[in-house]
Every structure is written in structure tokens, then in C-alpha cells.
C-alpha positions as CSV (number, residue, x, y, z in Angstrom):
1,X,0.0,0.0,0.0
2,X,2.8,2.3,0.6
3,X,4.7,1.6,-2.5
4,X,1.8,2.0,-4.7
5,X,1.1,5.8,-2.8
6,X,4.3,6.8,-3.0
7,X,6.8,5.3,-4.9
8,X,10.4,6.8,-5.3
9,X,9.9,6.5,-8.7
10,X,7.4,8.7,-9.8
11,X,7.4,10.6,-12.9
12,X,9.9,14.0,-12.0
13,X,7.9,17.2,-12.3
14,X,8.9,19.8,-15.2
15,X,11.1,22.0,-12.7
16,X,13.0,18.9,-11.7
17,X,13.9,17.5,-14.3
18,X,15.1,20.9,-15.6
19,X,18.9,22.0,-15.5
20,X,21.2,19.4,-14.7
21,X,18.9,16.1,-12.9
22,X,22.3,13.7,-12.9
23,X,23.8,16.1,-10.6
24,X,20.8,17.0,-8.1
25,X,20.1,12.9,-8.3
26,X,24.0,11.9,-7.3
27,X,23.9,14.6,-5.0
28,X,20.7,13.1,-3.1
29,X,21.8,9.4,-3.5
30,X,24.8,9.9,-1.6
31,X,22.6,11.9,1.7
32,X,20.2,8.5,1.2
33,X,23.7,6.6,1.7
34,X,24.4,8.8,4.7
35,X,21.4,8.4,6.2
36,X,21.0,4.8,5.4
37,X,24.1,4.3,7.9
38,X,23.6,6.9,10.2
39,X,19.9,7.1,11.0
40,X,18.2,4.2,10.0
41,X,19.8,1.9,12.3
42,X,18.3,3.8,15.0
43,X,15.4,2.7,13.9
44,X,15.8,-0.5,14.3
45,X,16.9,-0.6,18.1
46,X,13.9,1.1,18.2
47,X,12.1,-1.5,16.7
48,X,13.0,-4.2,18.7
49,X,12.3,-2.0,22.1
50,X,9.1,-1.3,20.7
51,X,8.0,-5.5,20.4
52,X,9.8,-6.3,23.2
53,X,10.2,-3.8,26.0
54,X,13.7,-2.5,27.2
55,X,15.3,-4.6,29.7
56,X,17.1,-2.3,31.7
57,X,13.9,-0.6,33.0
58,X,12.3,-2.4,36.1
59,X,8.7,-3.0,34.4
60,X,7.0,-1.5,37.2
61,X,7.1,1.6,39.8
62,X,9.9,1.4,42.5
63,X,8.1,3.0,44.8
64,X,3.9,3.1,44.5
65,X,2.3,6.5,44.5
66,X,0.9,7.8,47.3
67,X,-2.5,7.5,48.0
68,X,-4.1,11.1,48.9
69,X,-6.8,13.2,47.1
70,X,-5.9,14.5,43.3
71,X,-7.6,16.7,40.8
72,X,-8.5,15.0,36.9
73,X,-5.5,16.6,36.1
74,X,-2.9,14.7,38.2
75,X,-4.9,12.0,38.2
76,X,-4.6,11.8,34.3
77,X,-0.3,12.3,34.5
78,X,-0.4,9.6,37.0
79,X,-2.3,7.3,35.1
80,X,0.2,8.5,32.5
81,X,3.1,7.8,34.3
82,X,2.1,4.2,35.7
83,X,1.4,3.2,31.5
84,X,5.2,4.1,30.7
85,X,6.3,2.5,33.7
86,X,4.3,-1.6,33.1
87,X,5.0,-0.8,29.3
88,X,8.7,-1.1,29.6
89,X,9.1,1.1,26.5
90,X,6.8,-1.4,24.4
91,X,4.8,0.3,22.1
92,X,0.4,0.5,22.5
93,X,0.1,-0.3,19.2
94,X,1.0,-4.0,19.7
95,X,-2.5,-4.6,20.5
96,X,-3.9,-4.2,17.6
97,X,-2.5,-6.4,14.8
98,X,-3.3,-3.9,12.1
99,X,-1.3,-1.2,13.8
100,X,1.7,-3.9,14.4
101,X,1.3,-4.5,10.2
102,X,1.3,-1.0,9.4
103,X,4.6,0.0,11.9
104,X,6.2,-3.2,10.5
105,X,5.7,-2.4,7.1
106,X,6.9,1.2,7.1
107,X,10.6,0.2,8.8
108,X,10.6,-2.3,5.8
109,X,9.6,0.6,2.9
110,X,12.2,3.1,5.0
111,X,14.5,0.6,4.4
112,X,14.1,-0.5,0.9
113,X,13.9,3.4,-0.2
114,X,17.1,4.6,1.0
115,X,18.8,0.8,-0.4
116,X,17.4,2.2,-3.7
117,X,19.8,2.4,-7.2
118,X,20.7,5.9,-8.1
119,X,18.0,6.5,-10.8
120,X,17.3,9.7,-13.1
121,X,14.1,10.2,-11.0
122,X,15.3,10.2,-7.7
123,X,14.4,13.6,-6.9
124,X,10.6,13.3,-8.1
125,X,8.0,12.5,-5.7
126,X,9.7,12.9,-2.7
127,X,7.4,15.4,-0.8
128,X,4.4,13.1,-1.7
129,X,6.3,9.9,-0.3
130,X,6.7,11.5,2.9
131,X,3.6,12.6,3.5
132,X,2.1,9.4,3.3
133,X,4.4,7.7,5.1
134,X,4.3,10.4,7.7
135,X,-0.2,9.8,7.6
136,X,0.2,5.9,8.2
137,X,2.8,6.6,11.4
138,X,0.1,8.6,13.0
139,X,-2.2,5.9,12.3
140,X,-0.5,4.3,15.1
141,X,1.1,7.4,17.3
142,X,-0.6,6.8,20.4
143,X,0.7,10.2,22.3
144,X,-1.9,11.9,24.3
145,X,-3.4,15.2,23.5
146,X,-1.6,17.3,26.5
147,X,1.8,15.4,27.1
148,X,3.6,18.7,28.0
149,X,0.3,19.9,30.4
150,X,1.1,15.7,32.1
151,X,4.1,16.9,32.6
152,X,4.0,20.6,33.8
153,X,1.4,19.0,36.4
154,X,3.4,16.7,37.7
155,X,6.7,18.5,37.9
156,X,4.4,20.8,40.3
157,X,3.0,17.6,42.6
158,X,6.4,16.4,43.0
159,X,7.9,19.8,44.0
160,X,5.1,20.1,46.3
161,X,6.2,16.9,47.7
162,X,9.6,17.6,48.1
163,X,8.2,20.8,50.4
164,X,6.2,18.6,52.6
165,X,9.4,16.1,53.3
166,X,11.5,19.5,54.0
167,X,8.8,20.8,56.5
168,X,9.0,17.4,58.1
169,X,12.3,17.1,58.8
170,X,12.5,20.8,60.5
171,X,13.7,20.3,63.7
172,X,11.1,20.8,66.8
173,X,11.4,23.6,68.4
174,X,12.5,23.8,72.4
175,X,9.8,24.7,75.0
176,X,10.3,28.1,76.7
177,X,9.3,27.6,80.5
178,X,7.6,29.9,82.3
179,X,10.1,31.8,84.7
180,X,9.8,30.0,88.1
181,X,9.0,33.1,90.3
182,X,6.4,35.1,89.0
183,X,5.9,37.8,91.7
184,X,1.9,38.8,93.1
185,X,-1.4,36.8,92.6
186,X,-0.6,35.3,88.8
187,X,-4.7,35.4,88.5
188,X,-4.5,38.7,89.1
189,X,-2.2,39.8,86.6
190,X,-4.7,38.0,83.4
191,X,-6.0,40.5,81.2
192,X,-9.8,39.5,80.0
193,X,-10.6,39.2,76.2
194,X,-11.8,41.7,74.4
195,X,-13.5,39.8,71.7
196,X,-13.0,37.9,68.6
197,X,-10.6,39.9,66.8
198,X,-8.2,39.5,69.1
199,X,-7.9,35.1,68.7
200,X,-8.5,36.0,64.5
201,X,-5.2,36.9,64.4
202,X,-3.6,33.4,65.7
203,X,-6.4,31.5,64.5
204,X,-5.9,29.4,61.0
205,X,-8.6,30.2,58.8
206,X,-9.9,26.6,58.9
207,X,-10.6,26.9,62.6
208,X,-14.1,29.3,61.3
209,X,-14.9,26.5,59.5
210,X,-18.0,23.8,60.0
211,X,-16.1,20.8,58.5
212,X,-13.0,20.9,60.6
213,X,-11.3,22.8,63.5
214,X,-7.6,23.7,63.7
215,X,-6.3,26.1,66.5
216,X,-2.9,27.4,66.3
217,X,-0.9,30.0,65.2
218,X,-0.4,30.8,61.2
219,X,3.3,30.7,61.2
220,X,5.2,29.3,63.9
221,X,8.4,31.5,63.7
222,X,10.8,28.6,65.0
223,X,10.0,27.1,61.6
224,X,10.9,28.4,58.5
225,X,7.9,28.9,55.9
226,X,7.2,25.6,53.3
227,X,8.1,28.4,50.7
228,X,12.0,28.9,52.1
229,X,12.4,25.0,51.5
230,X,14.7,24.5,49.1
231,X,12.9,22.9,45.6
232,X,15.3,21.9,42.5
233,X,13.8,22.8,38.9
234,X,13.4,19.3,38.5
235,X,13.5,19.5,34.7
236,X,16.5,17.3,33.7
237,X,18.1,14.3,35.1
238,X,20.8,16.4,36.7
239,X,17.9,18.9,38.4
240,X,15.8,15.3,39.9
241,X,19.3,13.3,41.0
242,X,20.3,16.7,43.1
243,X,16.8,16.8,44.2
244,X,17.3,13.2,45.9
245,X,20.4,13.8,46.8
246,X,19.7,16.8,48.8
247,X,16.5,14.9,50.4
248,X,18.7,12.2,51.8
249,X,21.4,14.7,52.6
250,X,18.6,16.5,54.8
251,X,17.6,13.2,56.3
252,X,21.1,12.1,57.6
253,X,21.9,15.7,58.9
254,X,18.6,15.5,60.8
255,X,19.8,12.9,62.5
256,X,17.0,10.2,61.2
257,X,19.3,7.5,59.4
258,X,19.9,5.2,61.7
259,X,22.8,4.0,60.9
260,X,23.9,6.8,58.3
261,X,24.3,4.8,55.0
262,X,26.7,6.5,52.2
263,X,27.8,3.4,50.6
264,X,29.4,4.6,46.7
265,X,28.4,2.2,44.3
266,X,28.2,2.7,40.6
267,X,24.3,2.3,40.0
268,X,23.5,4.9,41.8
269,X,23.2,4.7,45.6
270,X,22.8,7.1,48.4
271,X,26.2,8.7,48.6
272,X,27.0,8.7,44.6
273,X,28.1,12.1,44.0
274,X,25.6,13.6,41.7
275,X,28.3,15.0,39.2
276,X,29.2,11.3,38.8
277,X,29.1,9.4,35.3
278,X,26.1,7.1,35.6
279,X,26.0,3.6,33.6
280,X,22.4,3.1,33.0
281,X,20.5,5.1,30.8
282,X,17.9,6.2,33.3
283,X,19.8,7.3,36.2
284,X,17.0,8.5,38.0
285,X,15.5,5.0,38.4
286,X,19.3,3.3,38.9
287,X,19.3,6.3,42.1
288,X,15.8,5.7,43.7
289,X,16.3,1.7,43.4
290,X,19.4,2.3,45.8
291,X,17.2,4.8,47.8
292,X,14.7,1.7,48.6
293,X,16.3,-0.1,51.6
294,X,16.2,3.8,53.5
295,X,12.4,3.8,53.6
296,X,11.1,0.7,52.5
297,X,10.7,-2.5,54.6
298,X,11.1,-3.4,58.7
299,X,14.8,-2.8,58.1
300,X,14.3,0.5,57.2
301,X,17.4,3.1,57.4
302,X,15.1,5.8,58.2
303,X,12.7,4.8,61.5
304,X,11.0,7.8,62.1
305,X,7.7,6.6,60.7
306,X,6.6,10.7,59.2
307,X,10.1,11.6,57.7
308,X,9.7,8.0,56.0
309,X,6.5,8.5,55.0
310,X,7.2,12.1,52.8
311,X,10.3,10.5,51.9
312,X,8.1,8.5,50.4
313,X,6.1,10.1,48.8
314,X,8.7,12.5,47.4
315,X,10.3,9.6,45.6
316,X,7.2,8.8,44.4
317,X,6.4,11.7,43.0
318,X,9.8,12.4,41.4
319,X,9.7,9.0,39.9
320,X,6.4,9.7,38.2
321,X,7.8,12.7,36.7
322,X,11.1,10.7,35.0
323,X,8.8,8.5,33.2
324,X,7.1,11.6,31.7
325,X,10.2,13.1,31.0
326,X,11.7,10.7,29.4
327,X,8.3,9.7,27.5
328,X,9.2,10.0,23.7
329,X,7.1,11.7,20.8
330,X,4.8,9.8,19.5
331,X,4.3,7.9,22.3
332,X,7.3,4.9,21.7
333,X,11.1,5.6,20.6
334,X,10.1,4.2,16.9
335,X,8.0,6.6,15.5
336,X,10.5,8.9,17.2
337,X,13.3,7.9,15.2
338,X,10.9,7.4,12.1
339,X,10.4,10.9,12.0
340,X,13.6,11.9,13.1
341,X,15.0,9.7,9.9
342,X,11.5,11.2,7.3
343,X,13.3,14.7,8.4
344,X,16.6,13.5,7.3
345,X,15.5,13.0,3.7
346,X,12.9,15.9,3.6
347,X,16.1,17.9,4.7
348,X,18.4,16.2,2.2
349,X,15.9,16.6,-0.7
350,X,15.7,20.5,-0.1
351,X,19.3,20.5,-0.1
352,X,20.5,18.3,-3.1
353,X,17.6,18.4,-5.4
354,X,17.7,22.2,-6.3
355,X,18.4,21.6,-9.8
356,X,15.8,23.9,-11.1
357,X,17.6,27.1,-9.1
């Protein structure tokens, strides 16, 4: 079906064929030859990730997400998330054998066009043949409507996240005692209230209201506000491996590893510098798999069952957000590298095939 769309063959158009065609075709042939070596290949890893998932990824979510009240909106990059992370890099379209026909079949017309003789009409019907090669891939792109609004969403959840674990490990602030001698009748020296407006002031605006009651001061000025707590961008691997690092840094100088654990290893684990070369291609993952044993299970580094808890939940969060990071266009690396490669000849027939200039 592809072949009799767009053949490489078709008949060249008046302009084309104009001037000097050998030239413009040897010119072309050679980029197909360059791209034939360089970019197609990629395609091919691709392809076999897409069939059969990539093995270095755990299949699964190291740590599960945190069970707390979300919009539709974080609900949807969750669910988002959770997809990459059981597909393994598969591909969606593997359910449906038509799909798996059509993505087979255009690696195997990619393949046979840039393996193609030099011929006189080369340059004619190029624009055409990519078109409709480009209209069967989205037959099968299975990339949501808003992956950059997924992703923006939960950037924020996990930075809000991070902000809670801070807050939690703030130290406590010491009592102040009363002095011990007060001096007269200590009854005596009470002022009486003088209404409302005086308690508004200390009161949290959730203590007016009918569902729950919280007394207490609005900011307690031994603690630092949840804004002062320092949140990484969190937008490349560097920004979310800092962001770990400096959660379990906070952690140990809190004094709530018990004991301390800064083993180096080259995966990934707590006390890997984060300026370090890292060995797997998702470092992010290779780092919270060594974060596990601090939080997770009896033997857990971290005891303190709250810091633990936001810890977490942190982790969780941030692991959510590599999975969107890293999710490719189109929804699986193939179609990325199919249009990476369609983009290599569009760009290579602009530049050779300018005959008619």
C-alpha cells in the first residue's frame, strides 16, 4: 500500500527535471547513503524495544504512588506515568495487529527506499512519499493530546512533595518555660478578652470552619515557611538526581538514618556524587532503586515513621515525573526515530535536489 502511494519512482515534475537532474540525483543518492548508515539503524533498536520492552527498566514503579486526594488533572499524568512504567518502552500499538502490520511495514519501505539504485528520477515524488508515510505513522502514534500539560502537572506535585518532606524534617522547636518566680497573685495579673478579633489573628482560617477545627498559630516562627524550603527545577536528570540527593542529605543531617548509610556504588546509591558518570540510561530510576532499603521495609534506614512517609512520597512523585520526562514523541522511541529519519531525507531533498535554481 505504501509503495503503490508513493513510490520513489514517480514521474519528475517539469522543474526537476530541468537543468542538470544527474547532478541533483547523485547529490541526493549519496545523503540517502548517509542516512541509510547513520539514521536508519536507530530505527531498528527502536524497533526491537518497541516488540519487546527494554530490559534495563524495572517494568514497574519502585516505589507506588501515594494514596491522597488529586484533581483529573494529576490523576490523568499519574495514570500517565504508571502506562510508561508496566510498558517497559513497548509500544500501545501492539494490540492491535493492524497497527503492528502498518509499523512493520513502514521500517521495511524506509528501508528499501534509501537501499534504492541511483535513478534519473530520484528527486521526483519525494514530498508526496513522505507525506504518506508520515499519515500511516500517526495511524499508530498513540501520544496523548496534553503530554507537555502531564508533565508541567506533575513537575508541580512532585515539587510540592519535596516541600512537605522538607517541613517534616525541621527540627522541633525547644519549649520556653515559664520563669519559676512570678511575683503577686498570677490570677491577678490576666488580662480578660476583648473579643473575637483578638484570637483572628492566631487563629488558622480553617478553625471558622464547620467541616474541621484547627487552633494554632499561622506561622510558627521557630519554623521556616514551606516556601523557604529548598525545591530543585526538577527539569533534567541532573535537576531530579540533586533533588534526591539533597533529600537524603537533609535526612542524615537530621539525624533520622539510623545508621547513616553513604555506601558509593556505581548504580546509583545514596552517597554517589551527583556530578558522577552514571552507567544506566535512566539514572533517575538506577538512584531511587538504591534509595529503597532507607524507607522501605522493617529494616528500614530511616525509623521515624513521618520523615519515612514524605520520603516517600517524594520519591514517588519524582519517579512519576522521570517516566514523563523521558516519554518520547509519539508515544514509543520508533515513530520517534521514524520521524527523526522522514526529516533527514525531507532535509536532504531541499538541499540536493535544487536543480531547477
Amino acid at each position: 500500500m505504501l509503495t503503490a502511494t508513493g513510490t520513489a519512482f514517480a514521474a519528475p515534475s517539469t522543474a526537476e527535471a530541468s537543468a542538470d537532474p544527474s547532478a541533483c540525483v547523485s547529490r541526493y543518492h549519496a545523503a540517502l547513503v548517509t542516512i541509510r548508515q547513520s539514521d536508519y539503524p536507530k530505527i531498528k533498536a527502536a524497533r526491537t524495544i518497541a516488540f519487546k520492552g527494554d530490559d534495563s527498566l524495572p517494568g514497574s514503579l519502585i516505589f507506588a504512588p501515594p494514596s491522597r486526594p488529586r484533581d483529573p488533572e494529576e490523576m490523568a499524568a499519574l495514570r500517565q506515568a504508571v502506562a510508561q512504567a508496566r510498558a517497559r518502552g513497548r509500544a500501545a500499538w501492539l494490540a492491535s495487529s493492524d497497527k503492528r502490520w502498518i509499523a512493520d511495514r513502514i521500517v521495511t519501505e524506509l528501508g528499501e527506499y534509501l537501499t534504492q539504485d541511483e535513478s534519473p528520477y530520484l528527486c521526483g515524488g519525494v514530498p508526496d512519499y513522505l507525506a504518506t508515510v508520515r499519515d500511516f505513522a500517526h495511524r499508530i502514534a498513540s501520544a496523548p493530546a496534553e503530554p507537555a500539560e502531564h508533565l508541567t502537572i506533575q513537575r508541580e506535585v512532585a515539587r510540592r512533595a519535596i516541600r512537605q518532606a522538607y517541613a517534616a524534617m525541621q527540627p522541633v522547636p525547644a519549649p520556653h518555660f515559664a520563669p519559676t518566680a512570678r511575683g503577686g497573685d498570677p490570677i491577678a495579673e490576666l488580662r480578660p478578652s476583648k473579643g473575637a478579633e483578638r484570637m483572628s489573628a492566631f487563629l488558622t482560617p480553617a478553625a471558622y470552619s464547620t467541616k474541621k477545627r484547627v487552633y494554632g498559630p499561622v506561622i510558627d516562627p521557630d519554623l521556616p515557611p514551606l516556601a523557604m524550603a529548598k525545591v530543585t527545577p526538577l527539569v533534567s536528570d541532573r535537576d531530579r538526581l540533586a533533588a534526591l540527593d539533597d533529600l537524603t542529605e537533609a535526612a542524615e543531617t537530621g539525624g533520622f538514618t539510623t545508621p547513616p548509610k553513604r555506601a558509593v556504588a556505581a548504580t546509583g546509591s545514596v552517597g554517589e556524587k551527583r556530578d558522577a558518570p552514571q552507567t544506566r540510561t535512566r539514572p533517575v530510576l538506577a538512584r531511587l532503586a538504591a534509595l529503597k532499603p532507607l524507607v522501605v521495609g522493617k529494616q528500614a534506614t530511616i525509623g521515624d515513621p513521618l520523615v519515612r512517609r514524605v520520603l516517600l512520597a517524594a520519591f514517588a512523585e519524582i519517579e512519576a515525573l522521570d517516566y514523563l520526562a523521558h516519554r518520547p514523541a509519539g508515544g514509543d522511541p520508533m515513530l520517534a526515530t521514524i520521524e527523526a529519519t522522514l526529516g533527514a531525507i525531507e532535509a536532504a531533498h531541499t538541499k540536493a535536489c535544487d536543480c531547477a535554481d
